[in-house]
N, C-alpha and C positions, 0 to 999 in steps of 0.2 A: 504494500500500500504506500503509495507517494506520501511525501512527509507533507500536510497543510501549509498554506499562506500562513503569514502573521497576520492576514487579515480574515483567513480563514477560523486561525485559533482564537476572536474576537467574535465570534457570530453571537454566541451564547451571551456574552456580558454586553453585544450592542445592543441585543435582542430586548433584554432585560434596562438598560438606560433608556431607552429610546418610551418606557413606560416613566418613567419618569423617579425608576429607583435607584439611587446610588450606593447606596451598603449592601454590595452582590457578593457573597465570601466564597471563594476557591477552597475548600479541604480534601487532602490527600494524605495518606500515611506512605510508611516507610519502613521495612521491617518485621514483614510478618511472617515472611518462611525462615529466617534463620535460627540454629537451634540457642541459640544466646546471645543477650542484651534485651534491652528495652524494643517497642516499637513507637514508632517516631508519627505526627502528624503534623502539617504545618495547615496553616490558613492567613488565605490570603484577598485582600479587599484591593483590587486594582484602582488606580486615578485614572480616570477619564481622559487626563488631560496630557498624559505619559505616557501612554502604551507605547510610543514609537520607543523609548528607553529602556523596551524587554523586548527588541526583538531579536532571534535567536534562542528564545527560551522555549522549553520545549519537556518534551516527556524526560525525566532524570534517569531512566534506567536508557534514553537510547543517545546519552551525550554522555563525553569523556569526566574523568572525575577532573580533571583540570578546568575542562569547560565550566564546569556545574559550580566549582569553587570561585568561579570567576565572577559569575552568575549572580552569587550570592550578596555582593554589597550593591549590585543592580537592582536587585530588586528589593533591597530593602531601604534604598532611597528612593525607591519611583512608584510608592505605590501607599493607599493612604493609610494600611494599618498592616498588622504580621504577626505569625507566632506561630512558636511549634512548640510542641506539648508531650508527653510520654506517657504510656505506660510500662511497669515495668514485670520485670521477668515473674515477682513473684503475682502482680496481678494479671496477666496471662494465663499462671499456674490456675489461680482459685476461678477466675471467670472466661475461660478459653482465649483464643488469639482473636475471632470473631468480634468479640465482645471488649477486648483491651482495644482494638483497632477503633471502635465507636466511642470509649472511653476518651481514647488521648486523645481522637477528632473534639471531642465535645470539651475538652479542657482548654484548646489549643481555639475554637472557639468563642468560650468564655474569654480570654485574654484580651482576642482582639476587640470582642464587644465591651470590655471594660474600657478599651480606649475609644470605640465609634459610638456608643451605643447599639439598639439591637439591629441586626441583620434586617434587611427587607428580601432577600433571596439567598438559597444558596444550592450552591452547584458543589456536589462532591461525585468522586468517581467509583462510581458503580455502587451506591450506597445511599441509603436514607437514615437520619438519626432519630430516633423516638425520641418522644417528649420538650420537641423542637415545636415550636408553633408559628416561626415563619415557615411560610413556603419551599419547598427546595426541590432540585432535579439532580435524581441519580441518571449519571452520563456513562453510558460504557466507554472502555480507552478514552476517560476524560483527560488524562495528564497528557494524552498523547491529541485531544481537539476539541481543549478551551486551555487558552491561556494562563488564568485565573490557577485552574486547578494543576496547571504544570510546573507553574511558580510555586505554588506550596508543594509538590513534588519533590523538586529540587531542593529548601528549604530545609525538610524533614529530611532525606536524604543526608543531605552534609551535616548536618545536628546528630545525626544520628553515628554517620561514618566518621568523625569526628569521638564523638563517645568512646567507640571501639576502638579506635586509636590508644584512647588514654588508657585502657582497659588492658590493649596489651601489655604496657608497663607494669598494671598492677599485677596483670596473670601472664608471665614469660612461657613463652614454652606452647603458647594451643597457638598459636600465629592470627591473634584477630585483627591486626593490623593489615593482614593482608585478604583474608579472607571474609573478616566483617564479622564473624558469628555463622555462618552460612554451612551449610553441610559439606563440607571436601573430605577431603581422603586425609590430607592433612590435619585437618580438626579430629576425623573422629578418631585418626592414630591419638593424637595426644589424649583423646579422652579416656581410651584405653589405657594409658599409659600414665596419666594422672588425675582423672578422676573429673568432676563435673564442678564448675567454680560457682559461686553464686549468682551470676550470670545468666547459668545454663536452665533451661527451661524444658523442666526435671516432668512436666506434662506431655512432652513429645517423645511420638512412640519411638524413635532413634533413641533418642538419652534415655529412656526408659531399657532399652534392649543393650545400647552399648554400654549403661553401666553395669547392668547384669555381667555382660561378657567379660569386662576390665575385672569383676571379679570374680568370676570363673578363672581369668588367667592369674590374677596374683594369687590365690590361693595354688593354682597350680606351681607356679613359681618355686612358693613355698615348699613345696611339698617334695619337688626335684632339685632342692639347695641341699 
């Protein structure tokens, strides 16, 4: 599928101006399949008056991480409000990924309406929030054709790949720095091999299975020393 105009990725929030409402919030998260960290949401309220100063923004998982980093102080001067929001590993655990994903949208949210006041639309992708009472449209491949929702993409993204950065430091050795928290070969050797950090999101059937097996093998270890 051909990549949309910038004028294309604006159909949605012209759509929606052009009625005469201006607090249109973009939400997207960031982080739902990887087996550790937080997931990430950002949202985002575009200016009318600036779109031409996002353009190049775009879905976050189909531009470079240097792109995306670059991205990041673009849109957060050209646009009238911002925020990205979490939840974390262990609220994933007790209310599944499904449900931390509508958490952190709804906190990250609340942020921004603390500074616009309430929303008059919102556009998230492939999602509706309950107990919202403006209006809103769930877009499929929204990050990928409305703008709005690809800025908060991007946002939550680097907030989040950002985290996992720091994260490696704390925890040497599972490489989240380079893989994010994501499922590789590389992570689940280390998880075998040291165990699940509190990070890891001890409700997914992987960490569930690979900690079993890490001790199945230390016990064998033992047992052949």
């Amino acid at each position: 599928m051909p990549r949309p105009s910038h004028e294309q990725l604006l159909e949605n929030e012209r759509r929606l101006w052009a009625q005469g409402l201006v607090h249109v919030a973009g939400l997207d998260e960031a982080g739902a399949g990887p087996w550790a960290g937080p997931v990430a949401a950002g949202c985002v309220v575009l200016d009318p008056s600036k779109t031409d100063a996002l353009v190049g923004v775009y879905d976050s998982k189909q531009i470079s991480e240097k792109k995306r980093e670059a991205m990041v102080p673009r849109i957060e001067e050209n646009v009238l409000a911002f925020a990205v929001a979490l939840a974390s590993p262990e609220e994933i655990d007790r209310i599944n990924i499904r449900q931390a994903c509508l958490l952190a949208m709804k906190r990250a949210l609340e942020l921004v309406e603390a500074k616009l006041g309430a929303s008059e639309h919102l556009l998230i992708d492939a999602r509706k929030l309950d107990d919202v009472r403006c209006p809103q449209s769930a877009i499929i491949r929204g990050d990928a054709s409305c703008l709005s929702i690809a800025a908060a993409s991007i946002l939550a993204k680097v907030h989040r790949d950002r985290l996992m950065l720091e994260a490696s430091e704390r925890h040497p050795g599972y490489g989240f720095d380079r893989h994010k928290g994501y499922g590789t070969a590389q992570h689940k050797a280390a998880l075998l091999r040291l165990g699940p950090t509190p990070l890891h999101r001890r409700s997914f059937s992987p960490i569930r299975e690979m900690v079993a097996e890490g001790s199945v093998l230390a016990k064998s270890n033992i047992a052949s020393a």
